[in-house]
C-alpha positions as semicolon CSV with decimal commas, in nm:
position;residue;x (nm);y (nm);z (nm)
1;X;-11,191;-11,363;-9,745
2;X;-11,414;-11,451;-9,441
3;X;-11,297;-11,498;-9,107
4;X;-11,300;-11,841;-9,144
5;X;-11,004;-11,870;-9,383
6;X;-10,772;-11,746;-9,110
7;X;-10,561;-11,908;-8,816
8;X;-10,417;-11,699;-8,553
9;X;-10,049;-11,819;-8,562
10;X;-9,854;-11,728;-8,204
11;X;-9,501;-11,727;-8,200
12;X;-9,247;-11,557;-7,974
13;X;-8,947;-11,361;-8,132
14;X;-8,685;-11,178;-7,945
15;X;-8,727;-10,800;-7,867
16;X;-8,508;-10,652;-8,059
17;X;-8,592;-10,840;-8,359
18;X;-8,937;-10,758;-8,305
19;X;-8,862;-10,387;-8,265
20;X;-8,689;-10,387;-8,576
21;X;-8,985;-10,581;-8,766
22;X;-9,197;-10,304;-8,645
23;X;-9,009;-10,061;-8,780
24;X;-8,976;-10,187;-9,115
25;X;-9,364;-10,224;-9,098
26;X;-9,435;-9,877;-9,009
27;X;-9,193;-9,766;-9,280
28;X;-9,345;-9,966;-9,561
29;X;-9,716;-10,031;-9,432
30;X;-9,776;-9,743;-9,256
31;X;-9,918;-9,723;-8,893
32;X;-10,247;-9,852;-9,002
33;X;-10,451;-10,140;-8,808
34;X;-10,364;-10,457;-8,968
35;X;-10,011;-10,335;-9,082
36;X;-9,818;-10,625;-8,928
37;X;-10,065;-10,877;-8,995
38;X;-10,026;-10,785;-9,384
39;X;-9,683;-10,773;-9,355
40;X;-9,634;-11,090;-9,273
41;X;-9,862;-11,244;-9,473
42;X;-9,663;-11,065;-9,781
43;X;-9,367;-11,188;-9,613
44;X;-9,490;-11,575;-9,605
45;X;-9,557;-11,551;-9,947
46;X;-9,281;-11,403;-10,126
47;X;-9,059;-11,697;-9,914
48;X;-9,374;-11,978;-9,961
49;X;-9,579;-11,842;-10,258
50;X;-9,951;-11,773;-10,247
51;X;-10,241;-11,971;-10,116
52;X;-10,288;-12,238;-10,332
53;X;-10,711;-12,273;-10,417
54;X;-10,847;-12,633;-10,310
55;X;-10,933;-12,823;-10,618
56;X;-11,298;-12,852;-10,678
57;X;-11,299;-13,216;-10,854
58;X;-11,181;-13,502;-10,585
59;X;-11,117;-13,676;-10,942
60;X;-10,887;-13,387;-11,038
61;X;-10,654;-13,405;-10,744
62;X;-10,670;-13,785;-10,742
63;X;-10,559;-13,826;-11,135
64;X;-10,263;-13,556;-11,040
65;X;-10,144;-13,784;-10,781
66;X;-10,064;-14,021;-11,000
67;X;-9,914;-13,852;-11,259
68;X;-9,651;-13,692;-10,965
69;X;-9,563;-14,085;-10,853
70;X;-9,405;-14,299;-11,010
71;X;-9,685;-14,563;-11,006
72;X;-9,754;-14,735;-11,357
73;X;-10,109;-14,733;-11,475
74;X;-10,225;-15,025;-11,709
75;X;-10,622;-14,951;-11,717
76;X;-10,657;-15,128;-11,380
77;X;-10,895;-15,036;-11,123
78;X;-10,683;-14,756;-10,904
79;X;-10,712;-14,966;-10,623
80;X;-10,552;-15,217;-10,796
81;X;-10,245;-14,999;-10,928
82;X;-10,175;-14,904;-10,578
83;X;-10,213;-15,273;-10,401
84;X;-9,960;-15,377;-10,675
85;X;-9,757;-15,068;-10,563
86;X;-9,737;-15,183;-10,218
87;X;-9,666;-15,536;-10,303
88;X;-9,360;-15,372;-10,500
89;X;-9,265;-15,197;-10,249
90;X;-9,280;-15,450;-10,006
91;X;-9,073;-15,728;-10,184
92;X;-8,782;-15,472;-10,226
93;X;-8,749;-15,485;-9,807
């Protein structure tokens, strides 16, 4: 990965919680540079799962979208579907 995948996250724990993270870490990772840093991200992703990969086709993520609402599609122009969608949605208020 290059360094522009990463974000420096801060956060503040409490000492003794922190002491204890380190120890697991050294324990299971080693005292190596980057230890904690790769424990955590293991950590993240066993609670989270993995990195999902950005879909290459716009048309791809856009065609998934609709099939995870609960829009109805009748060959219309998308923008269509949705305007209807909202008009829908709107009347129900």
């Amino acid at each position: 990965m290059r360094e522009e995948d990463f974000e420096v996250i801060k956060v503040e724990v409490p000492k003794a919680l922190a002491e204890k993270f380190r120890r697991y870490v050294a324990e299971k990772y080693g005292l190596r540079r980057g230890s904690i840093t790769r424990a955590i991200i293991d950590l993240i992703e066993e609670k989270l799962g993995g990195v999902e990969q950005p879909t290459t086709s716009t048309v791809d993520s856009i065609v998934g979208l609709g099939l995870e609402s609960d829009i109805i599609w009748s060959g219309e122009d998308l923008v269509e579907a949705l305007r209807r969608r909202i008009i829908n949605v709107s009347s129900r208020r």
